[in-house]
SEMARVEX-597506 format. One record per residue (C-alpha): residue number from 1; residue in three letters; chain; x, y negated, z. Coordinates in pm, 1 decimal. Each point is the difference from the previous one (the first is absolute). Layout:
residues N
 num residu chaine     east    north       up
 NUM    Ala      A        X        Y        Z
...
This chain:
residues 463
 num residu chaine     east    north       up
   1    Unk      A   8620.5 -10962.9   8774.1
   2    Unk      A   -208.0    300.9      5.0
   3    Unk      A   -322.1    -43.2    253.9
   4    Unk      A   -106.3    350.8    227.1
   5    Unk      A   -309.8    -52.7    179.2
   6    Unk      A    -88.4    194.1    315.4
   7    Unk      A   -368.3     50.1     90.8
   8    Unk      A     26.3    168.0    322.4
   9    Unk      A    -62.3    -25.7    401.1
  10    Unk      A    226.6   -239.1    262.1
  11    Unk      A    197.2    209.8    235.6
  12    Unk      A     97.9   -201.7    300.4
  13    Unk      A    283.6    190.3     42.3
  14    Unk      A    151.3    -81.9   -330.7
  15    Unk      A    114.5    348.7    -45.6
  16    Unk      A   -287.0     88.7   -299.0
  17    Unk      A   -280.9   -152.1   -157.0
  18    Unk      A     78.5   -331.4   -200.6
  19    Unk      A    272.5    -68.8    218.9
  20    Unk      A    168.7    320.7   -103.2
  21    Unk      A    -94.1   -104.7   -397.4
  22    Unk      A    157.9   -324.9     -7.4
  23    Unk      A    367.2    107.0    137.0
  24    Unk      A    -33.8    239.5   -281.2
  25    Unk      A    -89.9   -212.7   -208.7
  26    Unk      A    301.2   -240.5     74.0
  27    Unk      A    209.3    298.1      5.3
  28    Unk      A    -85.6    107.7   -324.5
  29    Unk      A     44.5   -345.0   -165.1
  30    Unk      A   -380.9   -103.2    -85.7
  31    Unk      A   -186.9   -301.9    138.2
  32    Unk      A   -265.8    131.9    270.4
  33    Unk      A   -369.2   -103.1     -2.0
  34    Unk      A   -228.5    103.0    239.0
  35    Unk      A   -374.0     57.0     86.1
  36    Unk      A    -44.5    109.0    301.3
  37    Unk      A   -346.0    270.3     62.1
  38    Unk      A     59.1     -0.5    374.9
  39    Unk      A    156.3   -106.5    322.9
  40    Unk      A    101.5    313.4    226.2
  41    Unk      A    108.1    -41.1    345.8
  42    Unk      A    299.5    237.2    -27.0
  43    Unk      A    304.6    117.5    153.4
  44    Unk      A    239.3    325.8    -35.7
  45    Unk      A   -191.3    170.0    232.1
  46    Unk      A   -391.1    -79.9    -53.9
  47    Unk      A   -283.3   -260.7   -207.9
  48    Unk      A   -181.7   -122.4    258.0
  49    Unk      A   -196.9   -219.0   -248.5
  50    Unk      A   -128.2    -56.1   -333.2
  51    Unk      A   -194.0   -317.8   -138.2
  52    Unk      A    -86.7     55.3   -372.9
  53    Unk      A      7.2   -333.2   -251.5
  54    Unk      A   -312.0   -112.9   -165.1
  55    Unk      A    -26.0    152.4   -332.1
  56    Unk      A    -25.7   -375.9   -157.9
  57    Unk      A    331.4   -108.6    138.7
  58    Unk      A    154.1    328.5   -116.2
  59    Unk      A   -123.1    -84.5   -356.6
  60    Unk      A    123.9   -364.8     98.0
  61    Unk      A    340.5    118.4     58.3
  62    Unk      A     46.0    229.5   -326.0
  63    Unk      A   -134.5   -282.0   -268.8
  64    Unk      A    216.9   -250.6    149.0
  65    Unk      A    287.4    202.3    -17.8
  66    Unk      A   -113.7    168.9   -356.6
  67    Unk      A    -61.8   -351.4   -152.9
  68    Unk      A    271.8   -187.5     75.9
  69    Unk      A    286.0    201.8     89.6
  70    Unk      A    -90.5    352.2   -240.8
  71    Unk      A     47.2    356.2    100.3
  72    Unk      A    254.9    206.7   -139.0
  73    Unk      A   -153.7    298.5    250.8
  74    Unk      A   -187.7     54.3    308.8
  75    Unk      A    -22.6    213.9    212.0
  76    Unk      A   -270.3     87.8    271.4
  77    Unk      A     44.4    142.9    392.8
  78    Unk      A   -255.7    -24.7    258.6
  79    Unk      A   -365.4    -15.6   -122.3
  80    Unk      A   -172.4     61.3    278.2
  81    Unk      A   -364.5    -28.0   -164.0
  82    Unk      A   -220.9     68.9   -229.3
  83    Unk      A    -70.2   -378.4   -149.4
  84    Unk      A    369.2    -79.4     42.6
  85    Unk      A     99.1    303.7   -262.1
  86    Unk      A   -300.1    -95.3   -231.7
  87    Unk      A    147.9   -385.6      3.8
  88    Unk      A    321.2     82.9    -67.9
  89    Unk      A    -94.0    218.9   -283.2
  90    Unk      A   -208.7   -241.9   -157.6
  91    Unk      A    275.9   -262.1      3.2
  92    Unk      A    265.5    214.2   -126.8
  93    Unk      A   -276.1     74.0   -328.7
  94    Unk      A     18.1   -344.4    -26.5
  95    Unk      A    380.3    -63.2    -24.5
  96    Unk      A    111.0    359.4   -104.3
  97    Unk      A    329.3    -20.6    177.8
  98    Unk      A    179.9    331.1     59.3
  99    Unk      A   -114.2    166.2    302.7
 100    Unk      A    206.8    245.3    279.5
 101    Unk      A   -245.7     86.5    217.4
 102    Unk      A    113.7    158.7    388.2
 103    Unk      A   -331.9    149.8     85.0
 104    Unk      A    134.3   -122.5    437.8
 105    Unk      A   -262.4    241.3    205.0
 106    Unk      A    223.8     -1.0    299.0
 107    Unk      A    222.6   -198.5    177.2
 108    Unk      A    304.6    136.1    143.5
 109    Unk      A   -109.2      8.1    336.9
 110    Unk      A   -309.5    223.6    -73.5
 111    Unk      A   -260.4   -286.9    -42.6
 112    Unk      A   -259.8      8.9   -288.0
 113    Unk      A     93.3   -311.9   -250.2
 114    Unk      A   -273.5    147.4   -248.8
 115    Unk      A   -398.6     57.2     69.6
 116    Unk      A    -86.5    332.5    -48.6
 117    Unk      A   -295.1   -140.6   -249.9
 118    Unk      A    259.1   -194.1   -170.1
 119    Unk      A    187.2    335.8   -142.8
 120    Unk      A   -245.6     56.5   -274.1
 121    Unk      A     11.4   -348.2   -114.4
 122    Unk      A    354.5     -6.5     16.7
 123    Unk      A     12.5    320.2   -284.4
 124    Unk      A   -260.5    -77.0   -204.4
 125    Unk      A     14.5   -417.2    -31.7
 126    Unk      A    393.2    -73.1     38.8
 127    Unk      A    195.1    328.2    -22.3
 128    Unk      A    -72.5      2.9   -424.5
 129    Unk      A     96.2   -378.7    -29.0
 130    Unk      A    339.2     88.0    130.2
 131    Unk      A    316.1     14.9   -191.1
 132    Unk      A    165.1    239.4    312.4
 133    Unk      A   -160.6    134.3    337.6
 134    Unk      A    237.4     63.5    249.6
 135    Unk      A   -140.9    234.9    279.4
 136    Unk      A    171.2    193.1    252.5
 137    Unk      A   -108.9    342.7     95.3
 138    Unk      A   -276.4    -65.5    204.8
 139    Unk      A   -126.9   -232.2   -246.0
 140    Unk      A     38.0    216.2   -297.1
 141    Unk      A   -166.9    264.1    172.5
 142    Unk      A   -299.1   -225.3     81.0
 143    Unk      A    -23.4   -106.0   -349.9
 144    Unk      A     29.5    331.7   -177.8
 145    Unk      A   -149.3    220.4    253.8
 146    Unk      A    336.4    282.9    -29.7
 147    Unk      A    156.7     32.8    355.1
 148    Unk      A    365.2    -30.5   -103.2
 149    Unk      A    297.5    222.1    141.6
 150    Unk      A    278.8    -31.3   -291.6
 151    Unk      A     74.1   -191.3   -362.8
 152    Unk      A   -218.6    253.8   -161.8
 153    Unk      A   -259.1   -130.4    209.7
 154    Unk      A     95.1   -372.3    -64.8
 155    Unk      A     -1.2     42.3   -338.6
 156    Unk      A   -361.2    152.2     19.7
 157    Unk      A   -113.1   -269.4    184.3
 158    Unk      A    153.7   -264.0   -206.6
 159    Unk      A   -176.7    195.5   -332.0
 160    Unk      A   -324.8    -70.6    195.7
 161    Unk      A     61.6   -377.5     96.8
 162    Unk      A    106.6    -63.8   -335.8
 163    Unk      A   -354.7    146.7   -119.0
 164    Unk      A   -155.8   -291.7    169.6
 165    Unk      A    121.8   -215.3   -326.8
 166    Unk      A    292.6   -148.0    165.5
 167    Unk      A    328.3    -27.8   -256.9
 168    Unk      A    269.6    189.6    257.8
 169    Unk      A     31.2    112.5    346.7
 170    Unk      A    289.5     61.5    235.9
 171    Unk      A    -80.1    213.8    308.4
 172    Unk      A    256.5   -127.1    258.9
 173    Unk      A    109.6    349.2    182.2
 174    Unk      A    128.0   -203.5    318.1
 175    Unk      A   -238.0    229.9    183.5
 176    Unk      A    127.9    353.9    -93.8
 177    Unk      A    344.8    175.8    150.9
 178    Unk      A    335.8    -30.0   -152.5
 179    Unk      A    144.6   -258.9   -206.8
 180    Unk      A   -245.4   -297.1    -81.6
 181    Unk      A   -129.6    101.0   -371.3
 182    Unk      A   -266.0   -239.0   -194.2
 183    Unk      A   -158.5    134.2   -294.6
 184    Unk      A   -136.3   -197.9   -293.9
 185    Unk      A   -228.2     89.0   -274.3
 186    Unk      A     75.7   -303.4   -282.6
 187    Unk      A   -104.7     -0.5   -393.7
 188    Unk      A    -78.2    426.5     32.0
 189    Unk      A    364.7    125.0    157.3
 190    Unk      A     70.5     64.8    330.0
 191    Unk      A    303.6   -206.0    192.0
 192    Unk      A    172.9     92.1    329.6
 193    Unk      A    155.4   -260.2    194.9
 194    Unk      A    207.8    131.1    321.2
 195    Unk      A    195.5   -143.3    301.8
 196    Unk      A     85.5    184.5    322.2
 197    Unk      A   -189.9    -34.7    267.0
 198    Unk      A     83.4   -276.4    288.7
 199    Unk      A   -110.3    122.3    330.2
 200    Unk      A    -83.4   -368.1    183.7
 201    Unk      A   -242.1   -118.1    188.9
 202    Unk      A    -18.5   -363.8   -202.8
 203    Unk      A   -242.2    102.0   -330.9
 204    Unk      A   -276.9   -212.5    104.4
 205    Unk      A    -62.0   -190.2   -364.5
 206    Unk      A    213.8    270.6   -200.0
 207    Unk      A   -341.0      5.0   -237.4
 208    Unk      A    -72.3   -395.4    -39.3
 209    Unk      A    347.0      3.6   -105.6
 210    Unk      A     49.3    290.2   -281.3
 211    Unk      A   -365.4   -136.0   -164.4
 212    Unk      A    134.6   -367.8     51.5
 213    Unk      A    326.2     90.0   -178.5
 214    Unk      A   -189.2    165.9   -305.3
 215    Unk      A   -181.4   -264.4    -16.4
 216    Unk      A    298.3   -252.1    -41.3
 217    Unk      A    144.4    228.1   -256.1
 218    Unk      A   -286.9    -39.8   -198.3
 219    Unk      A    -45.0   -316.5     58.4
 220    Unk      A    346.4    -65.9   -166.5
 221    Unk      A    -92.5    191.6   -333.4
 222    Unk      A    221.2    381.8    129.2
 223    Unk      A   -168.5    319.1   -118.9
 224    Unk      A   -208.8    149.0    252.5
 225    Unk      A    232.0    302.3     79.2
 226    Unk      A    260.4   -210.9     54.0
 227    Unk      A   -171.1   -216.3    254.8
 228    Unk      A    -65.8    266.5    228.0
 229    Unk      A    306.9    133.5    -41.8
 230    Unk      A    146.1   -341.8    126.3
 231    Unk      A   -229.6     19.7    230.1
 232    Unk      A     94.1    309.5    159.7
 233    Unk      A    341.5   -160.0     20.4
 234    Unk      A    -99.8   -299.7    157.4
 235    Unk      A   -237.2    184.2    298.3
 236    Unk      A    302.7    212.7     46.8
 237    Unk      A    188.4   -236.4    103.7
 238    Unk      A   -253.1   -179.1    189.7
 239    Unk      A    -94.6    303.2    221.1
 240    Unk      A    388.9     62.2     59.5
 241    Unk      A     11.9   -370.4    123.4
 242    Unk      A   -278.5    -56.0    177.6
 243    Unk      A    -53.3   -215.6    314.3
 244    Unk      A    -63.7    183.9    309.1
 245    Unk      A   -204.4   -232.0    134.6
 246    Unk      A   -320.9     80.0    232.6
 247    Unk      A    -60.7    370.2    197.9
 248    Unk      A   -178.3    147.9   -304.7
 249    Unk      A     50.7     14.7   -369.7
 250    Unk      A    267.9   -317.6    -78.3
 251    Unk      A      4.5   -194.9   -323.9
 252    Unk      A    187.3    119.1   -341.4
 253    Unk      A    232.1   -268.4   -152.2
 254    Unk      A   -121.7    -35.2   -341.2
 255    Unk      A    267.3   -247.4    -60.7
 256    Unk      A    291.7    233.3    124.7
 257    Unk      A    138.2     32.3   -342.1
 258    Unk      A     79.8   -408.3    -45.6
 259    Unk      A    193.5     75.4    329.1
 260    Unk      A    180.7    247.1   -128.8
 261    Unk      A     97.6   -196.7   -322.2
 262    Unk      A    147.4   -286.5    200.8
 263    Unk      A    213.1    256.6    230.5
 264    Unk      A    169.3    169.3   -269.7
 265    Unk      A    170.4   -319.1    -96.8
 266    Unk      A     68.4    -54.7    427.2
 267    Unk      A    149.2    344.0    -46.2
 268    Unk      A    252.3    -88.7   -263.8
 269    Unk      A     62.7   -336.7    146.8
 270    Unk      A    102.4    167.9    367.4
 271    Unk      A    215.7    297.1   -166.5
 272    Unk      A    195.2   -275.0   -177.1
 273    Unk      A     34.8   -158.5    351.7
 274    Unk      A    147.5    365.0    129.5
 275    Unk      A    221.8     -1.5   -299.1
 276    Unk      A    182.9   -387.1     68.2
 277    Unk      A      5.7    126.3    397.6
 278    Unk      A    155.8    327.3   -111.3
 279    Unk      A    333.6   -154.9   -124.7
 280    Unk      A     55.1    -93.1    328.2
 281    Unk      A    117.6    349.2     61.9
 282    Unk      A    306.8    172.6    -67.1
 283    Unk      A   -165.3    246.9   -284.2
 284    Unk      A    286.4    288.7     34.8
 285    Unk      A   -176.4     64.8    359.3
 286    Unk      A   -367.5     24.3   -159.0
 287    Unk      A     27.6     79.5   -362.5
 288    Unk      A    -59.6    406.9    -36.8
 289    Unk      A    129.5    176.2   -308.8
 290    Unk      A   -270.4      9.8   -153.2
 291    Unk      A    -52.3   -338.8     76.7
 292    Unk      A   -253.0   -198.4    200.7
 293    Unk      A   -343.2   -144.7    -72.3
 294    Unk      A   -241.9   -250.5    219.4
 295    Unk      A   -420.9     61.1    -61.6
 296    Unk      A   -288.3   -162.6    106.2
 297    Unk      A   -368.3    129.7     18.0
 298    Unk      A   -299.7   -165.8    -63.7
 299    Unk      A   -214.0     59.6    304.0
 300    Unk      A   -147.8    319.8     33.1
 301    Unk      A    223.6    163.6   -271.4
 302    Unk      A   -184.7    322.8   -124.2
 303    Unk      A    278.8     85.8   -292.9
 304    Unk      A    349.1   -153.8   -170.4
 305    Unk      A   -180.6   -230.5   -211.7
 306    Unk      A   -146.7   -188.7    366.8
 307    Unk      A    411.6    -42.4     82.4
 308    Unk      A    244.1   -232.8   -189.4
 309    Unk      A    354.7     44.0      2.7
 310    Unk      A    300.6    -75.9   -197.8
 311    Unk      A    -11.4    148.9   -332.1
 312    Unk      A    350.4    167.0    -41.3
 313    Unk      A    181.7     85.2    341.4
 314    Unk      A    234.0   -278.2    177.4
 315    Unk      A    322.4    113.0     -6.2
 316    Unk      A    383.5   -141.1     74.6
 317    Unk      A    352.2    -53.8   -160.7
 318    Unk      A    162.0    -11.1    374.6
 319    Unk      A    -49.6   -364.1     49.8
 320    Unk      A   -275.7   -112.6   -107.8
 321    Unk      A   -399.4    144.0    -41.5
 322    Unk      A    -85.6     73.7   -379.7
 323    Unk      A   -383.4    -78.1   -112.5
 324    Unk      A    -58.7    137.6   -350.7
 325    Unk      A   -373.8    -88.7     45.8
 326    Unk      A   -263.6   -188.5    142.2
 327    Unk      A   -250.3    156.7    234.4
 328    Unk      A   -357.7    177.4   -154.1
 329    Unk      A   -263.0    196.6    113.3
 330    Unk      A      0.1    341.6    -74.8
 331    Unk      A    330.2     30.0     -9.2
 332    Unk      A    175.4    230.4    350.0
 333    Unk      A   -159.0    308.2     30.8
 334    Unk      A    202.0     92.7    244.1
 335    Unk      A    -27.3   -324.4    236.1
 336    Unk      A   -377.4     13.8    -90.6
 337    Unk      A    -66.0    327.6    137.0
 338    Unk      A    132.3   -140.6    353.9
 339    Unk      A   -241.1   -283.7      4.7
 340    Unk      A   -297.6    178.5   -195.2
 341    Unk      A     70.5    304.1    307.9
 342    Unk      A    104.8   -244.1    283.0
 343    Unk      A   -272.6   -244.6    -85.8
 344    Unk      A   -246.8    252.2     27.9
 345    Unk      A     56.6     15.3    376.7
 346    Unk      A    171.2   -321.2     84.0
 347    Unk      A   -182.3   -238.6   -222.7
 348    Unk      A    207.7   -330.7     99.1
 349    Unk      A    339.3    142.7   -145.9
 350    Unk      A    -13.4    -98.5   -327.8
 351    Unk      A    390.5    -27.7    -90.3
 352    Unk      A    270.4    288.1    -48.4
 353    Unk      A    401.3    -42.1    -96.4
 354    Unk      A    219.2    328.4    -40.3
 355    Unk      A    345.5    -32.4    133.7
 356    Unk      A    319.6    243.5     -2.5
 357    Unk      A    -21.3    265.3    271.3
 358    Unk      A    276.1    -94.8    273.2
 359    Unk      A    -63.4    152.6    358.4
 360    Unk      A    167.4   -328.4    130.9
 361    Unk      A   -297.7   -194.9   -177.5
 362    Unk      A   -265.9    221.3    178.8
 363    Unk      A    263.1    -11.4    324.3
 364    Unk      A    -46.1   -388.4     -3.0
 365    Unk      A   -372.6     16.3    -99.9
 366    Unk      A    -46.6    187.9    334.2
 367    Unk      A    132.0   -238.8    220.9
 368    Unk      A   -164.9   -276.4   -162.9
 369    Unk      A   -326.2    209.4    129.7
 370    Unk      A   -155.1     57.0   -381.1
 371    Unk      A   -211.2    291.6     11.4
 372    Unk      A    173.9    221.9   -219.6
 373    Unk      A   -115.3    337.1   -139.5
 374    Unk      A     65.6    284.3   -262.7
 375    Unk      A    -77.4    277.0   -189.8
 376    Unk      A    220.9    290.4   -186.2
 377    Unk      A     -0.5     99.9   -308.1
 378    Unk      A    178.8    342.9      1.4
 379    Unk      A   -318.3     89.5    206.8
 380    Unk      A   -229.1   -140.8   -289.1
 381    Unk      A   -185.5    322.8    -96.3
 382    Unk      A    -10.3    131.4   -350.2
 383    Unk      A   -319.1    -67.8   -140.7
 384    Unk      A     39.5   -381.0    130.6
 385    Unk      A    362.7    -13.7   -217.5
 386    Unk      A   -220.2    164.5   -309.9
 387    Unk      A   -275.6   -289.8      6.5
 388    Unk      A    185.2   -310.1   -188.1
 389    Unk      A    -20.3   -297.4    231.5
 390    Unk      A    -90.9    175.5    323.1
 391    Unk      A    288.1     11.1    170.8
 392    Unk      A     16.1   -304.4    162.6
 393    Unk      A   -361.1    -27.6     83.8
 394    Unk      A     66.5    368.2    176.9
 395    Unk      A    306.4   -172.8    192.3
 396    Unk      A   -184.7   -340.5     97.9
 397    Unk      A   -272.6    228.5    173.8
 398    Unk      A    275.2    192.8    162.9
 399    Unk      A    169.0   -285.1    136.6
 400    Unk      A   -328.6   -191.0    107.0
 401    Unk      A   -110.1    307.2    184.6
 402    Unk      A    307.3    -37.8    228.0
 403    Unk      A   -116.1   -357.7     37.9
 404    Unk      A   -268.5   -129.1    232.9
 405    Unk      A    103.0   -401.7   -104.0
 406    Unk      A     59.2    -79.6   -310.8
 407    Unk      A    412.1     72.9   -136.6
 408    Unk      A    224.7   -296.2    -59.7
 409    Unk      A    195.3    242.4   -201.3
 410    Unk      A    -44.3    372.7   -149.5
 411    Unk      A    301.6    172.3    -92.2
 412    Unk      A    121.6    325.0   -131.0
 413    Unk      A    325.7    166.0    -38.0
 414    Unk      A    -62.0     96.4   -315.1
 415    Unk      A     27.6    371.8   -212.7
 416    Unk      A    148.1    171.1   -289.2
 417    Unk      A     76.2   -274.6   -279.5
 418    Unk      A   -235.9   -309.8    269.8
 419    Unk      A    187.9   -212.0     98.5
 420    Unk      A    -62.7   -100.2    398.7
 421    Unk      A   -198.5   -333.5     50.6
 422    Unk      A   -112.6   -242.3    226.1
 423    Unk      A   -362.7   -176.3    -65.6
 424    Unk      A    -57.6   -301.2    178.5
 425    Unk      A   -359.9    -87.7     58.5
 426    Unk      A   -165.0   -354.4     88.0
 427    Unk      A   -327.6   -239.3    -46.2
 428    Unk      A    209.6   -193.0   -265.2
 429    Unk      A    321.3     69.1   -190.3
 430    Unk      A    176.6   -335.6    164.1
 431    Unk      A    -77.2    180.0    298.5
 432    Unk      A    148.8    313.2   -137.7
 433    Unk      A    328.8   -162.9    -96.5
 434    Unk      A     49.5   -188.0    345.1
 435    Unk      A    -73.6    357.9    161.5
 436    Unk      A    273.8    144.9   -184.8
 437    Unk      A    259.1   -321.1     25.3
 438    Unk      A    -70.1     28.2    425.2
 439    Unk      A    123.1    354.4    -44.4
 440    Unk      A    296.0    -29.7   -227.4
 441    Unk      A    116.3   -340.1    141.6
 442    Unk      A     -6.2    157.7    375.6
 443    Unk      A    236.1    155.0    224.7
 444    Unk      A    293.3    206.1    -59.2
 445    Unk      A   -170.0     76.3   -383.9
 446    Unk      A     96.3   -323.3   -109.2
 447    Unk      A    356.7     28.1    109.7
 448    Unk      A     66.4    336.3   -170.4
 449    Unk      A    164.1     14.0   -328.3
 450    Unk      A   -278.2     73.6   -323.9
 451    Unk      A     39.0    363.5   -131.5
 452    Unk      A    -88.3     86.2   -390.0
 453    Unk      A   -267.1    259.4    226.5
 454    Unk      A    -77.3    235.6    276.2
 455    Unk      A   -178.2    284.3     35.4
 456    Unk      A     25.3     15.3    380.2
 457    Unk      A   -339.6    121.1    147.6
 458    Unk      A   -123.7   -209.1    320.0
 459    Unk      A    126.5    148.2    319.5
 460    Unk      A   -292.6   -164.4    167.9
 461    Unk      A   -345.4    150.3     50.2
 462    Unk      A   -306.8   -202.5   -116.0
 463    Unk      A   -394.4     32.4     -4.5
């Protein structure tokens, strides 16, 4: 098992600082060891306190660790002083492990987690031990002395760090406009690593986390360009599930990605549940022409390969429902665009089935009081029909803007060569299936003979 050791500040609020390291750590599959430089009073909003640990018990902690257990890499955060950066640096000479150094300045809050007369120390006596130095924009700025505005800028900057004898540098770009964009200079090219941006108020330990995550890449023998772009990956995901938590900055959740894992095979599990619960239903009243599918997102879907559905469309001989395959992600781009565009707004509806278009269907929905709404398609305009795969995204955001609660069912009445559909929306796809069942199973609907189709529009007006 590969050992990461983090030699870094405690952060009482668990959102950064070694805290932050060793859920990365875990995520990332690598045993976490720990030496801790500091013990900060800290929550989302403020550090009220800091107590710094005698250098001796810092050089305590490393041997230990280093003797028995070995470091595969390290990685330093807050060094808030001048003897603490000159102890750590004369223990890593000693056991040469691979270094990522996050040169930590500031907390998130705004409070000072590195003495201005430590700064020096920092670039001259650590910064060209280290294997990577991870700063942010502030940081980079501070160590090169070029006020950054753009990547031409971070790449300047990095060219300057990287004089100070370290082997690479990434310049996290967190701090800039637009999409998030790190920039690393590695073995004399130049790599670009880029995510878009997540506007939350939950970053607090976004840092701790990408140098953490290096660090257990390294640690477990990948190339260094690799590890950060894993890394990028993993503080992605950790910033888009984050715990808000606290009035200020909340915690990222390094280990977001594990979670993930374990849901995709929940996902599969529950659409296979929708699937037994569908038979229950006569399929001539559901089954369109084009036949009929059942998806489920991941939370927070941002694209089709976030949603799973059933790999080839479900579709009937009369009697019976006909499954040529089993479900898959990536797999409905149709159904997908619903819950990518629906999720976006409504993030608790995670589930979408298409049924045939019948105005008795939407008739019973109605008085079953499911919020139902729609969009149309003859209005789509033209540059929407030229853009593959925009269409329904267009008509989602039509139909949602007609919406103040979220739909229980979107619907349109189709266009030249579309066939008319009904989209029934829900947390789960069991819940999807028993939506539809209430509506097909109720009233006068369920006493009327089955037609091969209609293309009756709804006489009823809906929001």
């Amino acid at each position: 098992m590969p050992v990461a050791l983090t030699i870094a500040g405690s952060d009482s609020g668990g959102g950064a600082g070694v805290q932050a390291d060793l859920k990365t750590f875990a995520a990332a599959g690598v045993h976490g060891a720990s030496c801790l430089t500091a013990i900060t009073a800290q929550n989302t909003l403020k550090v009220a306190s800091i107590h710094n640990i005698p250098t001796n018990i810092i050089e305590d902690q490393i041997r230990v660790v280093a003797e028995d257990l070995g470091v595969n890499a390290a990685k330093t955060g807050m060094l808030h002083t001048p003897e603490v950066i000159e102890k750590v640096a004369e223990l890593v000479t000693e056991f040469g492990f691979p270094l990522v150094v996050d040169p930590v300045m500031v907390a998130k809050s705004g409070a000072p987690l590195l003495r201005e007369d430590s700064v020096e120390i920092l670039k001259h006596k650590l910064l060209p031990m280290a294997t990577l130095v991870t700063p942010n924009i502030p940081e980079a700025e501070k160590l090169s002395g070029i006020a950054i505005s753009d990547e031409r800028d971070m790449r300047k900057a990095a060219t300057r760090i990287l004089d100070l004898g370290c082997r690479g540098v990434v310049v996290k770009g967190g701090h800039l406009t637009g999409e998030a964009v790190d920039l690393l200079l590695w073995d004399g090219a130049t790599h670009t690593f880029r995510r878009p941006r997540i506007e939350v108020s939950h970053d607090h330990g976004t840092g701790c986390s990408f140098s953490a995550a290096i660090t257990a890449e390294i640690a477990k023998g990948s190339p260094v360009v690799e590890a950060v772009s894993r890394a990028k990956e993993l503080v992605y995901l950790a910033v888009k599930f984050g715990f808000a938590v606290g009035h200020g900055h909340g915690p990222v959740n390094p280990v977001a990605g594990l979670h993930l894992k374990a849901e995709k095979i929940s996902v599969i599990e529950k659409l296979m549940e929708a699937y037994a619960e569908l038979q229950e239903i006569e399929p001539r009243r559901v089954v369109p022409e084009v036949g009929m599918n059942i998806a489920y997102a991941l939370p927070k879907p941002d694209c089709r390969s976030e949603v799973a559905a059933f790999a080839s469309r479900i579709i009937s001989d009369g009697a019976r429902y006909l499954l040529p395959a089993c479900p898959m992600f990536g797999k409905s781009s149709h159904l997908a665009s619903y819950l990518v565009g629906v999720g976006s707004k409504f993030p608790h509806i995670r589930a979408a089935v298409n049924i045939r278009f019948d105005d008795r269907t939407l008739r019973e929905a109605e008085k079953a009081s499911f919020r139902i709404s729609s969009y149309d398609r003859r209005s789509e305009p033209e540059d929407i029909k030229r853009i593959e795969g925009a269409s329904i995204p267009w008509g989602v955001s039509q139909a949602l803007s007609r919406s103040v609660d979220c739909p229980d069912i979107i619907y349109h009445t189709g266009d030249v060569g579309k066939e008319p559909m009904i989209v029934v929306l829900a947390r789960d796809p069991v819940e999807a299936v028993r939506k539809i069942r209430r509506i097909v199973e109720s009233g006068a609907w369920a006493r009327e003979p089955i037609e091969t189709r209609t293309d009756r529009c709804p006489k009823i007006s809906h929001t």
